[in-house]
C-alpha positions in Angstrom: 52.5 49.3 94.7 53.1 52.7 96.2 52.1 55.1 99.4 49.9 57.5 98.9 48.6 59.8 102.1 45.1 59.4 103.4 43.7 62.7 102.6 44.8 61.5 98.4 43.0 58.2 99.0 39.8 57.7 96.6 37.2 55.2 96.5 37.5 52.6 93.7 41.9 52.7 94.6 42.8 48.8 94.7 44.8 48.2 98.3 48.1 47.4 97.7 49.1 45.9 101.1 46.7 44.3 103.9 45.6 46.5 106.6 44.4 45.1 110.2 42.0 46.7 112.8 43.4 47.5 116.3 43.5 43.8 117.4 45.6 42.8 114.9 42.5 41.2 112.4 42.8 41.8 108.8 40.3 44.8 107.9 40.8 44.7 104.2 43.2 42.5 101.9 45.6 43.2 99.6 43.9 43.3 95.6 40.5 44.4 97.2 38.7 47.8 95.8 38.9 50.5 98.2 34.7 50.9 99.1 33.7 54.7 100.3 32.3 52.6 104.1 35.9 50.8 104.2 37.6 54.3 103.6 36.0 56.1 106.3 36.4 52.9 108.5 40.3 53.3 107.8 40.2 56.9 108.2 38.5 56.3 111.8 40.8 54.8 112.7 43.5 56.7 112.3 46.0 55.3 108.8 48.0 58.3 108.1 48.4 57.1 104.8 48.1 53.4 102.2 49.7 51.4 99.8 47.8 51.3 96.6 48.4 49.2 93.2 47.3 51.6 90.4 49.2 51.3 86.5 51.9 53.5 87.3 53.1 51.2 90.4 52.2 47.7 88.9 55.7 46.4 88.6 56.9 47.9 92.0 57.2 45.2 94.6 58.4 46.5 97.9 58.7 43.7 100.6 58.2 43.7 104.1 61.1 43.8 106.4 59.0 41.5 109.0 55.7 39.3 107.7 52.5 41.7 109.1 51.7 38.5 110.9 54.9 38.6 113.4 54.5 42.1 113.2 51.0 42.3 114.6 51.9 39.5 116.9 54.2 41.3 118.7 51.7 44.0 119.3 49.3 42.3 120.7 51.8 40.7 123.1 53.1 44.0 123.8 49.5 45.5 124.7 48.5 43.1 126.8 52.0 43.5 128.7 50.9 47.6 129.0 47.5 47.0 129.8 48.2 44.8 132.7 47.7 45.8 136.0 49.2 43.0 137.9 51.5 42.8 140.8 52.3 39.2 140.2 55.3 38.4 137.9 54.2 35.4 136.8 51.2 36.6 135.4 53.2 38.1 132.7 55.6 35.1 131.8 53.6 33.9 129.4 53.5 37.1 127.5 57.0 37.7 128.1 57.8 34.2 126.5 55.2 34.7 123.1 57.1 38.4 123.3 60.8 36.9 123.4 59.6 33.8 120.3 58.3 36.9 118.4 61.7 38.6 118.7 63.7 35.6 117.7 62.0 35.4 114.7 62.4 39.1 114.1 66.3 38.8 114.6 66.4 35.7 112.2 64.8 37.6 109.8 67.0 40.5 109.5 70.0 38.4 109.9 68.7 36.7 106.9 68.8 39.8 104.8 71.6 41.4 106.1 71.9 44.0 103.2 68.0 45.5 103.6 67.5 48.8 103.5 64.0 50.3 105.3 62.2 50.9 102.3 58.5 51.2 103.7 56.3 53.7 105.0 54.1 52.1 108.3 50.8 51.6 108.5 50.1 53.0 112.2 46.9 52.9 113.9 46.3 56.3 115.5 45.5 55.1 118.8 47.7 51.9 118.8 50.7 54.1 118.7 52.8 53.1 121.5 52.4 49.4 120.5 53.4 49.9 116.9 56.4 52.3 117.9 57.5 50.1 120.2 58.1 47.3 117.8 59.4 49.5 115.0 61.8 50.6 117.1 63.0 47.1 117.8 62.7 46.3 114.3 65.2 49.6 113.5 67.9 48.7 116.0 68.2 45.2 114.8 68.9 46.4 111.7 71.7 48.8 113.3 72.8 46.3 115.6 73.2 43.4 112.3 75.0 46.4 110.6 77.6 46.9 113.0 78.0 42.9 113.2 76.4 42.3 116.6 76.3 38.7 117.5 73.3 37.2 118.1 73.0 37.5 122.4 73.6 41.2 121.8 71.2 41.6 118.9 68.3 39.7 121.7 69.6 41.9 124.2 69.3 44.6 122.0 65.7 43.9 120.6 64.5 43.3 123.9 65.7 47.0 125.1 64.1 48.1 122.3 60.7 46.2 122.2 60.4 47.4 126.1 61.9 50.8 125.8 58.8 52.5 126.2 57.2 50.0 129.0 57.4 52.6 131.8 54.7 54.4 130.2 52.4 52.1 131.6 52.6 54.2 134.7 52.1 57.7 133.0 48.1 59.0 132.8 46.5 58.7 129.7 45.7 61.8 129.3 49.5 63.5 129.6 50.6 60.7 127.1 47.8 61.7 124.2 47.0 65.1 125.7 46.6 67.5 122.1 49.2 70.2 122.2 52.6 70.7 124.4 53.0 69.7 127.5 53.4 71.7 130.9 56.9 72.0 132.7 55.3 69.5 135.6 53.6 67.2 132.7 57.1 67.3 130.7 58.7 65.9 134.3 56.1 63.2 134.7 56.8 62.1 131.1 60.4 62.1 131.7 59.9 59.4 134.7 59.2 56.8 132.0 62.9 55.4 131.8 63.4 55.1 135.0 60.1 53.5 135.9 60.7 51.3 132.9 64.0 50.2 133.9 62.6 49.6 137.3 59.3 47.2 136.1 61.7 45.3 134.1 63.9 44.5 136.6 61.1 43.6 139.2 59.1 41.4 136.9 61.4 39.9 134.7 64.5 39.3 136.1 65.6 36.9 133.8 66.3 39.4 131.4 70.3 41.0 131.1 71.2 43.8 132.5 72.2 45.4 129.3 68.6 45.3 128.3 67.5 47.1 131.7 70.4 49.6 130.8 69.4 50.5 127.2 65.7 51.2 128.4 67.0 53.3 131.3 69.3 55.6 128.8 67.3 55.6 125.7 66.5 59.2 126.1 69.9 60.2 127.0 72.3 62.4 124.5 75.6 62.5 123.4 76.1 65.3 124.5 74.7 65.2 128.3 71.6 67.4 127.7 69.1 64.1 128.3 67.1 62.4 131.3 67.2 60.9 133.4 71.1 61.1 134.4 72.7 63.5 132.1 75.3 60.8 130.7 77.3 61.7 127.9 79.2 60.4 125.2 80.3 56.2 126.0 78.9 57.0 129.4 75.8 56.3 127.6 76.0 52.3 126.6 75.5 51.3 122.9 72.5 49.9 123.2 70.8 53.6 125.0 72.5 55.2 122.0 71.2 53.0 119.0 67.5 53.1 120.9 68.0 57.1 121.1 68.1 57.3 117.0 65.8 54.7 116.3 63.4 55.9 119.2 63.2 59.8 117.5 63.2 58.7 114.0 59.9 56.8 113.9 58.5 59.3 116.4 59.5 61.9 113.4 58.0 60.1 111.0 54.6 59.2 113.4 51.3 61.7 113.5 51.6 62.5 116.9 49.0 64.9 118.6 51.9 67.9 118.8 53.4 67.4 115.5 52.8 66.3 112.1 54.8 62.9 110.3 57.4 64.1 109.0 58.9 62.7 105.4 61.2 60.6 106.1 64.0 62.3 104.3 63.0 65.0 106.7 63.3 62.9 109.8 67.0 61.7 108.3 67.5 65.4 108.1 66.6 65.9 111.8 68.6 62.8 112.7 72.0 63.6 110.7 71.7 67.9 112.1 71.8 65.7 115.7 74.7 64.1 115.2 77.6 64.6 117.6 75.1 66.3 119.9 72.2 64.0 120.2 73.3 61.5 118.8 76.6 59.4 118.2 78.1 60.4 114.9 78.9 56.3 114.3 75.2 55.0 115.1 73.9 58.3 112.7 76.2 57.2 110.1 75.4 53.5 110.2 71.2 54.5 110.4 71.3 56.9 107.5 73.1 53.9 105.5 69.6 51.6 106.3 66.4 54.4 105.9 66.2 55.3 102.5 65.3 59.3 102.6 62.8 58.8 99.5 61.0 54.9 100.1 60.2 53.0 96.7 57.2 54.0 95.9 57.6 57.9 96.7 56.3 60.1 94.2 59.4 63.0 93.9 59.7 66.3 92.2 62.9 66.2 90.4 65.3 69.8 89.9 64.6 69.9 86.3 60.5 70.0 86.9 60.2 66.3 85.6 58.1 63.8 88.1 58.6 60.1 89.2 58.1 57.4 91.6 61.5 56.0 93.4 61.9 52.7 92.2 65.1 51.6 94.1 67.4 52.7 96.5 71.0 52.7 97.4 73.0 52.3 100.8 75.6 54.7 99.9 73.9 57.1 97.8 71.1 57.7 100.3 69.6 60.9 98.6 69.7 59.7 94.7 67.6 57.0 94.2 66.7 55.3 90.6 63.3 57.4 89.8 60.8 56.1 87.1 59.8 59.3 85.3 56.2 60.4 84.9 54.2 62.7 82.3 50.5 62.8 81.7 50.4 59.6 83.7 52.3 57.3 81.1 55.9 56.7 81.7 58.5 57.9 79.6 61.8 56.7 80.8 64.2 56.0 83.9 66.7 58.1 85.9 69.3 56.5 88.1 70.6 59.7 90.1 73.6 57.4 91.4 74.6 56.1 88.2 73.9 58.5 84.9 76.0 60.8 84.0 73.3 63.3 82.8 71.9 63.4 85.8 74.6 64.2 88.2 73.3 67.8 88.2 69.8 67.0 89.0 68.3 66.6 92.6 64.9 65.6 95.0 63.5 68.8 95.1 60.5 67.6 97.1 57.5 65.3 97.0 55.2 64.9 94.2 51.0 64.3 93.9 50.7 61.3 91.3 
């Protein structure tokens, strides 16, 4: 199995991962030829890219961090918690509750595999965005927070920041949040109301919840450095929960098709993320997310410095950049590289991203 972006995809490709509509129902299965109506169906609605199973990928399994069910679960909830336009608290408790059991199983799952590294490119519906970041960025800080050996209450309080982060949106018009191009000075401000609105929805509606998750969604667009909103706090005036949602909350917004910027590759957006260190970001939280995101997920077709081509076929923690690479000629492989381990290959580098 492998990624391959939209604009490569070709009828007759066999899907190599299960794709849902915007409500969370399965569109198309895994194993299932890729028809020319279901391709434009997928295009409409707005997959930036998908995993395909073709000969050169056969033997590549890349696993889910979270089962697509849970995943799409915690969507739904998520929408129907944005969508809302109560006044009554109680009208939301039960979607709180299915929101909170969704987490716990999140958590349980990463504390399960406590030595994952985020290997996958998502499969975003355009117009779902918010709903799909949202949860990303949950599933991201878990996998920070289980790195730096959170307990359990902190990891919940820390997923629940997360999951919510972007809730005060809610209250921002539509058509500032998916308006095509940059944004005025006096749209910019009305965007940067979210944390605080955010922060103060929670608070009001769900009481129950700690104050260290109404915290993190009130700083999760502050920097290190004090050059955020909406207070200006700096360094450990920012708590650690605001400053692992601040790296996880850019990162998949990098590597997102927004309507201002292209997705970047992710070892692009690790690029971004490591160049913010010490001024956006808190050098330790960089240091411990660049350990987690492989820059080159399996499945990534690379250009290698010596003008051979691959697909990545594993990853390492600590060697981030030099992945094992399967190489590629006339669409037959030829033999492995491991650019952590072989000591030919210590002069050759990722030059950039291939078309297999």
């Amino acid at each position: 199995m492998r990624y391959i972006p939209i604009h490569n995809i070709k009828p007759g490709m066999v899907l190599g991962k299960t794709i849902f509509d915007k409500n969370g129902i399965k569109l198309l299965n895994m194993g299932n030829l890729i028809t020319n109506d279901y391709l434009e169906r997928i295009k409409s609605l707005g997959y930036p890219g998908l995993y395909i199973d073709d000969e050169l990928s056969k033997d590549l399994q890349i696993d889910n961090i979270i089962i697509d069910t849970l995943k799409n679960e915690a969507v739904q909830s998520l929408k129907k918690i944005f969508v809302s336009t109560s006044t009554d608290s109680s009208s939301y408790q039960d979607e709180i509750n299915f929101l909170s059991s969704n987490l716990l199983k999140i958590i349980d799952e990463i504390i399960s595999n406590k030595d994952v590294i985020v290997n996958m490119v998502d499969l975003k519906i355009y117009d779902d965005y918010t709903y799909y970041h949202s949860v990303n960025v949950a599933i991201l800080s878990l996998i920070v927070g289980n790195a730096l050996k959170f307990h359990r209450a902190m990891l919940i309080q820390l997923g629940m920041a997360a999951i919510l982060h972007d809730i005060g949106k809610k209250f921002t018009p539509i058509e500032i949040l998916s308006k095509p191009g940059m944004l005025t000075d006096e749209e910019f401000d009305i965007i940067k109301e979210h944390p605080t609105n955010g922060y103060h929805f929670i608070k009001r509606f769900f009481p129950s919840i700690s104050s260290a998750t109404y915290v993190g969604i009130l700083q999760h667009h502050e920097r290190y450095d004090g050059s955020g909103y909406p207070s200006g706090a700096q360094g450990e005036g920012i708590s650690l929960l605001g400053r692992i949602l601040a790296v996880c909350d850019v990162y998949d917004a990098l590597v997102s098709d927004r309507p201002y910027h292209k997705a970047y590759l992710p070892s692009e957006a690790l690029e971004f993320i490591q160049g913010g260190s010490g001024s956006m970001f808190d050098p330790a939280i960089v240091i411990t997310f660049c350990y987690k995101v492989a820059s080159y997920p399996l499945g990534t077709a690379v250009t290698l410095s010596n003008g051979e081509v691959g697909i990545v076929v594993e990853n390492y923690e600590e060697f981030n950049t030099r992945p094992k690479v399967k190489i590629v000629k006339n669409n037959i492989v030829t033999h492995y590289i491991d650019l952590k381990s072989d000591y030919n290959a210590r002069n050759i580098t990722i030059v950039g991203i291939a078309n297999l």
